[in-house]
N, C-alpha and C positions, 0 to 999 in steps of 0.2 A: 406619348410613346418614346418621344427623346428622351425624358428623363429616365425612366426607366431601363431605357436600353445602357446611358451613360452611367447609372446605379449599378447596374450588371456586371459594367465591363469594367467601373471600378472596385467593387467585390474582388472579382478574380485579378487583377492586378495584385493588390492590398496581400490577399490571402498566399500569390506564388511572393510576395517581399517577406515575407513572415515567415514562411515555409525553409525560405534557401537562405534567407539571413542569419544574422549574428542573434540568435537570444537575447533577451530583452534580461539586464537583469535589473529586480525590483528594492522598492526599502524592505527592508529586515520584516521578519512577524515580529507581534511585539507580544510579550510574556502577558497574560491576564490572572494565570493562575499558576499555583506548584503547589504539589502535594507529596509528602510522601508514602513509598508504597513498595512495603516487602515481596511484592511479586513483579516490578518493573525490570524485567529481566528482554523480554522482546518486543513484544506491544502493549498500545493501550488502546482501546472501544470507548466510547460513550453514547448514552441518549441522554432521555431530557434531565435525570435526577442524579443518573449514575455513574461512574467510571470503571472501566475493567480492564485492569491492566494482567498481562501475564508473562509465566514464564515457559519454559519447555517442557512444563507439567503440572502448573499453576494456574488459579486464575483467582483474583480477587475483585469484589464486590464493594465498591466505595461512595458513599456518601460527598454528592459535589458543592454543598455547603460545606458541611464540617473537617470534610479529609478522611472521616471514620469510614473504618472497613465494617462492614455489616453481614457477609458474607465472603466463604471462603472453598475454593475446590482444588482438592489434591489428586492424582491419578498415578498410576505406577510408572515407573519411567520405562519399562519395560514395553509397554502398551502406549503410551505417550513420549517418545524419544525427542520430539521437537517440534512443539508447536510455534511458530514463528509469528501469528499475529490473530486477532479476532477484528471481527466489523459484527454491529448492531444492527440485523435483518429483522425488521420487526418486532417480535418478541423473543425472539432467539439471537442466540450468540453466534456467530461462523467465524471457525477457526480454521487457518489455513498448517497442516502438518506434513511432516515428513520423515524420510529415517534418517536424516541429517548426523554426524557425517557418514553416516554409513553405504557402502554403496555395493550393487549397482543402487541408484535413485527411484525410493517409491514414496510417492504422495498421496495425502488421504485430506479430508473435508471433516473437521468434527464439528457436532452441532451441542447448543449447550442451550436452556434455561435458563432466559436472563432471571426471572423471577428467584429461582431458587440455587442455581449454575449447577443442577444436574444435566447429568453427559445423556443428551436423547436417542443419537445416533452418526453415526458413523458410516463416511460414504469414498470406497477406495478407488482411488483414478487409476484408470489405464496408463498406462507406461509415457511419459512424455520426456522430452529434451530436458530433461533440470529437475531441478528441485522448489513443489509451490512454496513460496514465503507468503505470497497474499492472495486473498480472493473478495471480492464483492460483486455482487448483483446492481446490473442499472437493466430499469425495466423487466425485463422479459429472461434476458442472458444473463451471464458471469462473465467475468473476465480477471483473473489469473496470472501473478508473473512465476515464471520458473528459471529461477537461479541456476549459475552452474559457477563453480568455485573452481582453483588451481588443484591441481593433481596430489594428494597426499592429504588436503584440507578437505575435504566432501566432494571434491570433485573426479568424476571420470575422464580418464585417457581419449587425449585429442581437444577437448572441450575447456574452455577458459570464459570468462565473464563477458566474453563478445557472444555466447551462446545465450545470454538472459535472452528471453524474448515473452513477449505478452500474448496470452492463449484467451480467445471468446470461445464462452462454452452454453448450449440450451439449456433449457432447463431440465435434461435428464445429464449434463454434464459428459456432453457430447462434444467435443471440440468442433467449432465450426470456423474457425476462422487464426491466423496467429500474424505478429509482428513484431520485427525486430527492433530496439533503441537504436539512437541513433549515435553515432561518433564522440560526439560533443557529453554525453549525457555516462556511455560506456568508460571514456574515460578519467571519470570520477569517482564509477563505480569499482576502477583497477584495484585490489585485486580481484575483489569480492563480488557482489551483485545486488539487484535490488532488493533490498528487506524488508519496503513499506509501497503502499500505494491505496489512493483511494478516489474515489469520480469526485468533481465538484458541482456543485448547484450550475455550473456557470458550462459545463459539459465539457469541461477541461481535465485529464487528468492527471496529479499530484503523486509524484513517487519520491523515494529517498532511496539511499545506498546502506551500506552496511556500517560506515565510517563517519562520515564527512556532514557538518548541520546544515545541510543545503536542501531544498524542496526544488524539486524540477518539475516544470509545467511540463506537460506534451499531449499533442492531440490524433486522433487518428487520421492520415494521410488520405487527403482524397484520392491519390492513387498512391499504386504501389504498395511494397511492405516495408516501411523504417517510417516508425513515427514521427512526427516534427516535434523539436526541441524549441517552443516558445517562449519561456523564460526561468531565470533561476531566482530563487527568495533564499536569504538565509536563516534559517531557524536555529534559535537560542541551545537546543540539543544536536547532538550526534548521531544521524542515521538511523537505523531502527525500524520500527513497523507504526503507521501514524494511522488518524482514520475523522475524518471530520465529524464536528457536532452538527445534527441535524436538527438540531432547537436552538441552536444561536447563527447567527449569518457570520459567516468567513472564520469561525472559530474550530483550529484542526489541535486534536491530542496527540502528543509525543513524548517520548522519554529520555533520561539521562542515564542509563546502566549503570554506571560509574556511581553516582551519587544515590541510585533508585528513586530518582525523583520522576514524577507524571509533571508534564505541562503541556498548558493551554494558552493558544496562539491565536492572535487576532493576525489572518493575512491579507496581508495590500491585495484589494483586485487587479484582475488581469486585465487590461482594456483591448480588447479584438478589434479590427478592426471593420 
């Protein structure tokens, strides 16, 4: 019973130093792969064979042996004004969109065929604080950042990058839950907001900014609303929308806009305590 009770009470020690402390920061990811890719414009997705990177009305279908594109989807920009990132749900694609910079801010859910990257369907959010850049499913829920940008750039009156906040949603895409970044993490994201996020095996979750090649750990608060900022990695690319491989361990896709290069990162774990 001793041990346990002093296992307990050092749990909760460990986890408020981690909470109220300085972020841990960690070695670099290190580059495993680069390809390039005429559609690395916002994000890239991957599973076990493939890569798909996209743009705000693109999405390509790549070969993670060769770098060959094998498939390719075009959509009107009319009807796709900005899609900011995809993640690999199974056998489908989820892409997080919006009317970016058009405002007021409406967000929409596109679904795509990873096999073929025909558009399935299409599913439009209720009104929320910002604009989605990302969304992925852990478990049961979703979970969503929604950006909000300076006044004149995609952003609405009153609201600045201290508005990002992270939105859990059911599975009819019900909001049930929201949290805001924290200090340390918002002011990296100045001016901009988050552009990329994705959960890791390790129940940590991984976001980036719109600029800066930095990956930020954070996890949800056992109390309260602002997430804890546990440590920062710095990634070989520039901000952007990232998303981990789910057939290799600690291996996360990201991109170069600039160069339209895709890469593949091997990241240091996190050690919890």
């Amino acid at each position: 019973m001793r041990f346990v009770l002093l296992v307990a009470v050092a749990a909760i020690v460990c986890g408020q130093a981690t909470a109220q402390g300085t972020p841990a920061t960690l070695p670099a990811a290190s580059v495993i792969a680069r390809w390039p890719a005429e559609e690395a414009r916002q994000g890239v997705a991957a599973d076990a064979r493939f890569f798909f990177p996209n743009g705000n009305n693109t999405i390509g279908k790549y070969d993670k042996k060769t770098g060959r594109r094998v498939a390719r989807w075009q959509g009107p920009r009319a009807r796709f004004p900005h899609m900011n990132s995809c993640v690999v749900d199974r056998a489908e694609l989820v892409c997080a969109a919006s009317n970016y910079p058009a405002v007021p801010m409406a967000s929409a859910v596109e679904v795509f065929d990873t096999a073929t990257l025909r558009h399935k369907r299409s599913i439009a959010l209720p009104p929320q604080p910002g604009s989605l850049t990302w969304i992925e499913r852990r478990g049961t829920e979703w979970y969503g950042a929604f950006a909000n940008y300076p006044e004149g750039r995609g952003g609405e009156p009153g609201r600045d990058h201290r508005w990002t906040r992270l939105v859990r949603f059911d599975a009819r895409f019900r909001a049930t839950g929201s949290w805001l970044f924290p200090l340390s993490v918002l002011d990296r994201f100045a001016p901009m907001s988050s552009s990329g996020g994705s959960w890791g095996e390790d129940g940590l979750l991984y976001v980036t900014g719109h600029d800066r090649g930095e990956l930020y750990v954070l996890r949800l608060p056992p109390a309260g609303t602002v997430l804890d900022h546990v440590a920062t990695i710095a990634l070989s690319t520039g901000g952007q929308a990232i998303a981990w491989d789910r057939s290799q361990p600690r291996v996360l896709w990201s991109l170069d806009r600039a160069t339209k290069m895709v890469v593949a990162s091997r990241v240091p774990p996190v050690i919890m305590p």
